[in-house]
C-alpha positions in Angstrom: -22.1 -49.6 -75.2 -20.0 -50.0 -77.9 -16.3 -48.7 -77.0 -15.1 -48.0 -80.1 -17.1 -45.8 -81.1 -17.0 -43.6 -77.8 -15.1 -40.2 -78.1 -12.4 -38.9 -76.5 -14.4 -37.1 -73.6 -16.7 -40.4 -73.2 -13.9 -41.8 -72.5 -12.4 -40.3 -70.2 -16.0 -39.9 -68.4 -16.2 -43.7 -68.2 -12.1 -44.1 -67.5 -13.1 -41.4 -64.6 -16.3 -43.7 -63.5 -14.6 -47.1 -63.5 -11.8 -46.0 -61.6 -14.1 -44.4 -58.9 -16.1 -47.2 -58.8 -12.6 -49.4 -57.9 -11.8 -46.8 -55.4 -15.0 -47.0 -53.7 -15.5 -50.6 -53.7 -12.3 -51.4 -52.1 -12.6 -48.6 -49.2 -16.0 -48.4 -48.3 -17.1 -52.3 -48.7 -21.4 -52.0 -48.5 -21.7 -48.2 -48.2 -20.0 -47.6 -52.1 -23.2 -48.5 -53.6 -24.9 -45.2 -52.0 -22.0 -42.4 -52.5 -21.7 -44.0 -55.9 -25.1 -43.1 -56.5 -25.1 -39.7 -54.7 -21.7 -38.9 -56.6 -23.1 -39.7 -59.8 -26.9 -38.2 -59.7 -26.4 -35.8 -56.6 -28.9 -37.8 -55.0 -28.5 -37.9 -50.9 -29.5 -41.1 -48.9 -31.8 -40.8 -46.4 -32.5 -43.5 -43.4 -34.9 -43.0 -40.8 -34.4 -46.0 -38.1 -36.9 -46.6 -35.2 -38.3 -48.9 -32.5 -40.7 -50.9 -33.6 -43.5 -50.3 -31.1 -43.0 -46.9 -32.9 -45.4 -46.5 -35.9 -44.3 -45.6 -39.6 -45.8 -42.8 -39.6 -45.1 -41.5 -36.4 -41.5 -41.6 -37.1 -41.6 -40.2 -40.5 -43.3 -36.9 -39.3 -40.6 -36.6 -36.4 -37.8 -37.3 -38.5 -38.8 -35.1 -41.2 -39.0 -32.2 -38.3 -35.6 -33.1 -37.7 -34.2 -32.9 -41.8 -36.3 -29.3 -41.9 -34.0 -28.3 -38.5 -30.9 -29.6 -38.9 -30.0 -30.7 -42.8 -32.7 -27.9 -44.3 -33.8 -30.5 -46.4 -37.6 -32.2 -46.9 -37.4 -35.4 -48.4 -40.2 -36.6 -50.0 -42.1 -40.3 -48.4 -40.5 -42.6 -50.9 -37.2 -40.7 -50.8 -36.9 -42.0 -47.2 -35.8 -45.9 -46.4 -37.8 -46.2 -42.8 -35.9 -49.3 -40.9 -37.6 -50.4 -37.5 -34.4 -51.7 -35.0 -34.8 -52.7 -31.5 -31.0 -52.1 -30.6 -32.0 -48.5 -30.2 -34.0 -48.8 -27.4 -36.8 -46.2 -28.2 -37.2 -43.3 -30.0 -35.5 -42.9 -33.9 -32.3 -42.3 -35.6 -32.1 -39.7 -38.5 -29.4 -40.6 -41.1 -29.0 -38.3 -44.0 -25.5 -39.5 -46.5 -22.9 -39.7 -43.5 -24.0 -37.4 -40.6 -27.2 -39.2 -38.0 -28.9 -37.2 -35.3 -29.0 -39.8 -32.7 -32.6 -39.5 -30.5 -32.5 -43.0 -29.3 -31.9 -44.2 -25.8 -28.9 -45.9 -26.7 -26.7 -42.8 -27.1 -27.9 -41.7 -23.4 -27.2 -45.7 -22.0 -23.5 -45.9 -23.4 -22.8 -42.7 -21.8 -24.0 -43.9 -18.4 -21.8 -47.1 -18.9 -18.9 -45.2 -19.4 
């Protein structure tokens, strides 16, 4: 990309881009990378995370019953980063962008500590 030859709305597009991208780098430290990516190709971020003794697959078709219920949304297998975690204790966490449907045991043990 040449910048001399950009026009005066190119410019501004990537004035508009490069000063988002400083925004987001400096307030959301790992997570600008993602609403970076959904700002710029309206793309939403998807995270399915489960125990391990779990399958894949088992967790994919549960969690995609949950983005039909809740986010009325069907992402598509490779849409979908599947993460196995054993801090969960059992069962799967549905993340899509910033809002997470918690199923885990976890949720139900911090609330019985408290």
């Amino acid at each position: 990309m040449n910048l001399k030859n950009l026009d005066l709305v190119e410019s501004k597009t990537l004035l508009k881009n490069l000063r988002l991208y400083r925004d987001l780098t400096k307030k959301l430290g790992n997570r600008w990378r993602r609403i970076f990516d959904k700002l710029q190709n309206n793309k939403s971020f998807f995270l399915i995370e489960y125990y391990p003794s779990i399958s894949e697959d088992f967790a994919y078709a549960k969690a995609i019953e949950i983005y039909k219920k809740v986010f009325d949304c069907n992402p598509t297998r490779e849409e979908v980063i599947l993460s196995p975690k054993e801090l969960i204790l059992w069962w799967i966490k549905v993340y899509k962008d910033d809002n997470v449907v918690d199923l885990s045991f976890s949720k139900i043990e911090k609330k019985l500590k408290k």
